[in-house]
PyMOL Python script that loads the backbone (N, CA, C, O; Angstrom):
from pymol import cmd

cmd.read_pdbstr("""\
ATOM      1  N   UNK A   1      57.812-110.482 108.324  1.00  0.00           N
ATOM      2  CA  UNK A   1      56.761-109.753 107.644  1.00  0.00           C
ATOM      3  C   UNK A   1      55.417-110.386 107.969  1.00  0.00           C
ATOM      4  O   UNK A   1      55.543-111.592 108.178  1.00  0.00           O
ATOM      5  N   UNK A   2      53.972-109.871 108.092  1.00  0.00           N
ATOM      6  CA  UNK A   2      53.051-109.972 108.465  1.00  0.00           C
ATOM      7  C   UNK A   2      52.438-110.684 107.490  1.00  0.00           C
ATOM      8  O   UNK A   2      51.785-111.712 107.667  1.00  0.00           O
ATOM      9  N   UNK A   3      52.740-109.897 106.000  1.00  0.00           N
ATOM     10  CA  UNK A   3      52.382-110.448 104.934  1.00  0.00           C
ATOM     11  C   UNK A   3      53.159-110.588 103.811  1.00  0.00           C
ATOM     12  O   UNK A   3      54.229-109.981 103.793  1.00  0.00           O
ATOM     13  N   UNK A   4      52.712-111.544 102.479  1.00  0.00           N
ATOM     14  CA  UNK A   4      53.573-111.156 100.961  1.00  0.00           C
ATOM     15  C   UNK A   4      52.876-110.221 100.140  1.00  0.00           C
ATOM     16  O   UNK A   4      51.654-110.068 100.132  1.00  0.00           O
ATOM     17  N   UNK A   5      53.877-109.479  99.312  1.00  0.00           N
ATOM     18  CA  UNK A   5      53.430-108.410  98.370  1.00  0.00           C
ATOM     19  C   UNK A   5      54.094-108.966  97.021  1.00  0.00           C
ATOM     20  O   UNK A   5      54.543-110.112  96.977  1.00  0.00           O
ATOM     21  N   UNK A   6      54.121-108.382  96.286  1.00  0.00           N
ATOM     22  CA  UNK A   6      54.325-108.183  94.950  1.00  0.00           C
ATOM     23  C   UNK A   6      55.824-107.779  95.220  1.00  0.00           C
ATOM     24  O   UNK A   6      56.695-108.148  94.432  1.00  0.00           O
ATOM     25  N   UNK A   7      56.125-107.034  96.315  1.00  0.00           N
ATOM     26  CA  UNK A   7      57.548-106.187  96.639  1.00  0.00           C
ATOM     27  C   UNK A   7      58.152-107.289  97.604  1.00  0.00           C
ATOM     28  O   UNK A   7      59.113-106.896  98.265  1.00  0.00           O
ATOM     29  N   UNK A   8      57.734-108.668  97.807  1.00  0.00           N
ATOM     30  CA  UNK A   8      58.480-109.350  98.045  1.00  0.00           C
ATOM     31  C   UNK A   8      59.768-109.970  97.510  1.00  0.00           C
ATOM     32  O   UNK A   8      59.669-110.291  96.326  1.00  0.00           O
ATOM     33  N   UNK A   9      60.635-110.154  97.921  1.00  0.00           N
ATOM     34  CA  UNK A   9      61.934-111.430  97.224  1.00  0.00           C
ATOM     35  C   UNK A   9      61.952-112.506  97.005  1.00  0.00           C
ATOM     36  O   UNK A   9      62.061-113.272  96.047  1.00  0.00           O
ATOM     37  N   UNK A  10      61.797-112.514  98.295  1.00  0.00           N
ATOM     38  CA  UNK A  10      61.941-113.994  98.702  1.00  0.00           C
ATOM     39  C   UNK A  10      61.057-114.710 100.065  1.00  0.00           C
ATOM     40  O   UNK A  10      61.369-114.240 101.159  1.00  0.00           O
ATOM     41  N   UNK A  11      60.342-115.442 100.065  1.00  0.00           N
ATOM     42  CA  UNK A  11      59.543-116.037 101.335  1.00  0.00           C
ATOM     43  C   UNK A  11      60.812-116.993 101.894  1.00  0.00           C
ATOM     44  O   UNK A  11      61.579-117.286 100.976  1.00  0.00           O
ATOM     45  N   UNK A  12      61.100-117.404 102.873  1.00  0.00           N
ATOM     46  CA  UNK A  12      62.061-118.131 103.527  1.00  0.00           C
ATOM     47  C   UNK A  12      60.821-119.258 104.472  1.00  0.00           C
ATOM     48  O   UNK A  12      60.491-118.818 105.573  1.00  0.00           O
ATOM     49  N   UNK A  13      60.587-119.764 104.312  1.00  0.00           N
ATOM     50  CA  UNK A  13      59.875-121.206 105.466  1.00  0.00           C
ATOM     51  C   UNK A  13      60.931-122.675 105.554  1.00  0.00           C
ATOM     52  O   UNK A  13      61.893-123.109 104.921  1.00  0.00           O
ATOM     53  N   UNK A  14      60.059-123.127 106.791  1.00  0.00           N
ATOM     54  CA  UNK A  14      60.716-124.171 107.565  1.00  0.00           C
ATOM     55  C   UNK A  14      60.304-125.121 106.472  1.00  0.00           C
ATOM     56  O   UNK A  14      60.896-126.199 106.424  1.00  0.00           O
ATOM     57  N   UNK A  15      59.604-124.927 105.813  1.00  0.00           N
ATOM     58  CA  UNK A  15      58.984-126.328 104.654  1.00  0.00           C
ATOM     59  C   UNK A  15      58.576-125.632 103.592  1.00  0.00           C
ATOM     60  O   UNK A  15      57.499-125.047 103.479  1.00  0.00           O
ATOM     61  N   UNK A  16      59.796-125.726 102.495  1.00  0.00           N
ATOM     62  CA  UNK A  16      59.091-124.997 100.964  1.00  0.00           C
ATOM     63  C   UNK A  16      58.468-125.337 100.296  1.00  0.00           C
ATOM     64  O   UNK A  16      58.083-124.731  99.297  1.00  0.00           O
ATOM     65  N   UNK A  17      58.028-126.935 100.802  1.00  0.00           N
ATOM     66  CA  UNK A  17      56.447-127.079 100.192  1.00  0.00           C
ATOM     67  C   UNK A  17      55.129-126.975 100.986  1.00  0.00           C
ATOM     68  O   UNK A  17      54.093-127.640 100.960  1.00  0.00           O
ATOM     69  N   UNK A  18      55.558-125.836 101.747  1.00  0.00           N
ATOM     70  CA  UNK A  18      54.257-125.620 102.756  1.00  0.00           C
ATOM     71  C   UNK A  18      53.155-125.280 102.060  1.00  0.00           C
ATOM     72  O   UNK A  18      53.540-124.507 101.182  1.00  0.00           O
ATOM     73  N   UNK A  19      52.052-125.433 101.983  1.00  0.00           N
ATOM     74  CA  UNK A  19      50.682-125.082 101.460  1.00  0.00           C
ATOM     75  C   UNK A  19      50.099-124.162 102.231  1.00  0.00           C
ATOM     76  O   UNK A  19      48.885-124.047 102.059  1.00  0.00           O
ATOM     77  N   UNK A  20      50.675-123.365 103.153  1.00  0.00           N
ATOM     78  CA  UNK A  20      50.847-122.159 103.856  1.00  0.00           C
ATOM     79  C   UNK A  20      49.484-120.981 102.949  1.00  0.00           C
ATOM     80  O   UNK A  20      49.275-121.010 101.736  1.00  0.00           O
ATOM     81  N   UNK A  21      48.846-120.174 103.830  1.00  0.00           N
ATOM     82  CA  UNK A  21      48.562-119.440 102.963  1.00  0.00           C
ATOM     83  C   UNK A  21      49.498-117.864 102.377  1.00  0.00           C
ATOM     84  O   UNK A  21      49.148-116.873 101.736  1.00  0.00           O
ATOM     85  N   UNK A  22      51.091-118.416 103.140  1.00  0.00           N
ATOM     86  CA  UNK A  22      51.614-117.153 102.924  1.00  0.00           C
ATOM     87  C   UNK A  22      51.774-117.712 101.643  1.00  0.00           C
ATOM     88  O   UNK A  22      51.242-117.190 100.664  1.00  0.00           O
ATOM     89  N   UNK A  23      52.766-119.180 101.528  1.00  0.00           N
ATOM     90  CA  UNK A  23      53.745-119.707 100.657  1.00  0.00           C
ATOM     91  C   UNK A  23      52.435-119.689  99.273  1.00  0.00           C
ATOM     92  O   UNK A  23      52.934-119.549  98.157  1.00  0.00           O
ATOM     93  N   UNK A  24      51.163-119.795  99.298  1.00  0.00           N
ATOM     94  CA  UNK A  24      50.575-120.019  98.058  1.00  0.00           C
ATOM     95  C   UNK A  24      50.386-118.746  97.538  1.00  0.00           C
ATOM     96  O   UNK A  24      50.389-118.627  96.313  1.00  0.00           O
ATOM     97  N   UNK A  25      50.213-117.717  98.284  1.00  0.00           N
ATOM     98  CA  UNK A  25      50.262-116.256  97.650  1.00  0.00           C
ATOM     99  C   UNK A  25      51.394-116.006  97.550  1.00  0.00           C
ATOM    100  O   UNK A  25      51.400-114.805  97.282  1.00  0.00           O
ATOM    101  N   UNK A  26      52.479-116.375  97.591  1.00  0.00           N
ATOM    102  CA  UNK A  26      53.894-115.687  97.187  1.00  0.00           C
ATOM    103  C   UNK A  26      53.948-116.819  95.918  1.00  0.00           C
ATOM    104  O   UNK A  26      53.903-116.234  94.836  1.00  0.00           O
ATOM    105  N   UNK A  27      54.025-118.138  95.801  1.00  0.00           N
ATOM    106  CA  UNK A  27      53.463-118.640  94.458  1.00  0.00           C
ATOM    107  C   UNK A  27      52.883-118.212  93.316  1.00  0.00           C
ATOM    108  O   UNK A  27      53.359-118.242  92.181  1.00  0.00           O
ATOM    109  N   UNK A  28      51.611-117.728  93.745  1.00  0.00           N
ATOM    110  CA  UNK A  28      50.781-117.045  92.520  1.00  0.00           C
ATOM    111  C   UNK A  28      51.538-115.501  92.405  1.00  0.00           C
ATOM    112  O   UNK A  28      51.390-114.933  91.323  1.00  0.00           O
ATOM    113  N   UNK A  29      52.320-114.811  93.436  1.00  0.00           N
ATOM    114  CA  UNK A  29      52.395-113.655  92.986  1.00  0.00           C
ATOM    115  C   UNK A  29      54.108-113.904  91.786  1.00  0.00           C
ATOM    116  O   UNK A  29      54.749-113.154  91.050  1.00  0.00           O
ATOM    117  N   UNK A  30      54.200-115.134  92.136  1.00  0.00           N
ATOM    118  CA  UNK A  30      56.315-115.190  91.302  1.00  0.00           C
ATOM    119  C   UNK A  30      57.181-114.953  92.194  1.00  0.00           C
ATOM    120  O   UNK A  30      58.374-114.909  91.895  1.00  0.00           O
ATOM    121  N   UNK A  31      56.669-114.718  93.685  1.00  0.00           N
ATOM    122  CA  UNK A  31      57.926-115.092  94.600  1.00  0.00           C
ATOM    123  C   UNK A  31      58.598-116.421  94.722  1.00  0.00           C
ATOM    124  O   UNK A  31      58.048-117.520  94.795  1.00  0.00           O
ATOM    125  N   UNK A  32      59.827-116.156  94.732  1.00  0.00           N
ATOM    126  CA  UNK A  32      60.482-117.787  95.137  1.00  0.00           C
ATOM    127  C   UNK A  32      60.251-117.852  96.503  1.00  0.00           C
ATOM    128  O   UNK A  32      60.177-116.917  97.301  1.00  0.00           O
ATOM    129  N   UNK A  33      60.107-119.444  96.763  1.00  0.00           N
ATOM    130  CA  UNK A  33      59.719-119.993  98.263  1.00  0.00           C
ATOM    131  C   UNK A  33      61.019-120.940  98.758  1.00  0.00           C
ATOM    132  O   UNK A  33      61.293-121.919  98.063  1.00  0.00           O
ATOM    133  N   UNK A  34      61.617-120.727  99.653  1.00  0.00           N
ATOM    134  CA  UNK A  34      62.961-121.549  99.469  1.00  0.00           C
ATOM    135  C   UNK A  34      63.007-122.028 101.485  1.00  0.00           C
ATOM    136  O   UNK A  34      62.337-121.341 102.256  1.00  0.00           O
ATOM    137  N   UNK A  35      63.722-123.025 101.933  1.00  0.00           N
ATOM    138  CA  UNK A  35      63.537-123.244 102.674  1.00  0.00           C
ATOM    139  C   UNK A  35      64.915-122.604 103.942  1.00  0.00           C
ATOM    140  O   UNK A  35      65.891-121.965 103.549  1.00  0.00           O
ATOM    141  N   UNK A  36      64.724-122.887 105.119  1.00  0.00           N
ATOM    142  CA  UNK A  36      65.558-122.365 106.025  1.00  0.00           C
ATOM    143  C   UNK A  36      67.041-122.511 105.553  1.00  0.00           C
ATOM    144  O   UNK A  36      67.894-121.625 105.527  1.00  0.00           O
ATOM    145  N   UNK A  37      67.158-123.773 105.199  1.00  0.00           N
ATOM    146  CA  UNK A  37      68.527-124.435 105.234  1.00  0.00           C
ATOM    147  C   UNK A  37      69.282-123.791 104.138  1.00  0.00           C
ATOM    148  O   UNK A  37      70.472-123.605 104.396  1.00  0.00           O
ATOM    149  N   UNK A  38      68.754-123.302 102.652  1.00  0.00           N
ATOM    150  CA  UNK A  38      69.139-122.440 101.370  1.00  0.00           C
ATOM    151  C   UNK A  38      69.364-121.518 101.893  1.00  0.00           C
ATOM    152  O   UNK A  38      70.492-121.031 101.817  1.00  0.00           O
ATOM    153  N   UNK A  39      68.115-120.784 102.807  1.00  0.00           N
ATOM    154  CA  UNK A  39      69.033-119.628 102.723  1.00  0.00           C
ATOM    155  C   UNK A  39      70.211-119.118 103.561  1.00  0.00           C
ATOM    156  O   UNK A  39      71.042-118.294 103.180  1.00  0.00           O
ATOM    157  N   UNK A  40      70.158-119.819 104.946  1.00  0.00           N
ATOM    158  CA  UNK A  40      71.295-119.892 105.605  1.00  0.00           C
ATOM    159  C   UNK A  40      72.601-120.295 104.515  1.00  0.00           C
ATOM    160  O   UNK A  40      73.644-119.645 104.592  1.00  0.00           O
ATOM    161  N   UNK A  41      72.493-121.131 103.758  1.00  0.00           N
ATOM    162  CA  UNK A  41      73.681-121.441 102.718  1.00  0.00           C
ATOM    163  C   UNK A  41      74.256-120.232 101.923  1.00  0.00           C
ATOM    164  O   UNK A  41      75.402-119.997 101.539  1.00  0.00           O
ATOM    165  N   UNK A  42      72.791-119.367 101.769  1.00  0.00           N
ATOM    166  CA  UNK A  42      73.764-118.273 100.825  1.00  0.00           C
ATOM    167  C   UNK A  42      74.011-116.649 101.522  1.00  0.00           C
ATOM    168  O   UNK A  42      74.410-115.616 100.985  1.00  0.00           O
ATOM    169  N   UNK A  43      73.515-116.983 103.178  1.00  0.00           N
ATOM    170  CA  UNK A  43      74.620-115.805 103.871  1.00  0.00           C
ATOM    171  C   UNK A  43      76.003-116.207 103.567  1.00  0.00           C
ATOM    172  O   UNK A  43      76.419-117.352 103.392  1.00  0.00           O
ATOM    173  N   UNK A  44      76.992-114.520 103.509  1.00  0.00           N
ATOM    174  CA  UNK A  44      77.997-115.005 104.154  1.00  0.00           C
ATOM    175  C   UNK A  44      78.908-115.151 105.425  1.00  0.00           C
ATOM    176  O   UNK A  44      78.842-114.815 106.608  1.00  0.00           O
ATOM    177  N   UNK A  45      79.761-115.793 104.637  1.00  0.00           N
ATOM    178  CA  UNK A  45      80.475-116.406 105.828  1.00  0.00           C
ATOM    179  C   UNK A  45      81.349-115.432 106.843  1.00  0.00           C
ATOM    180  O   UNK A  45      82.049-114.510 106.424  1.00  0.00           O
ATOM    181  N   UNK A  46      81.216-115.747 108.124  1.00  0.00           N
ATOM    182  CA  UNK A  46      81.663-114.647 108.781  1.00  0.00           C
ATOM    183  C   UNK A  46      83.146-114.905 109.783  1.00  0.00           C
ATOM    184  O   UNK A  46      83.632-113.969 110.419  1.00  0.00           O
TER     185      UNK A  46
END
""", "prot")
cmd.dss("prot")
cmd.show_as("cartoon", "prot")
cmd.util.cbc("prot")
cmd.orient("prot")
């Protein structure tokens, strides 16, 4: 995605404490910010 909305889920980054200007607007909007490795954990398994 280009950008975060309000109609976001979830932001996925390489560093979930990035100070990113995506990761701080998905912050203020109540998106969770979670990092590569989580969410690979909660695909499943194939």
């Amino acid at each position: 995605m280009a950008s975060v909305s309000g109609k976001t889920n979830v932001l996925v980054c390489a560093d979930p404490e990035s100070q990113s200007g995506k990761a701080r607007k998905a912050r203020a909007l109540g998106v969770r910010v979670i990092g590569e490795a989580v969410f690979l954990e909660s695909l499943p398994s194939v």
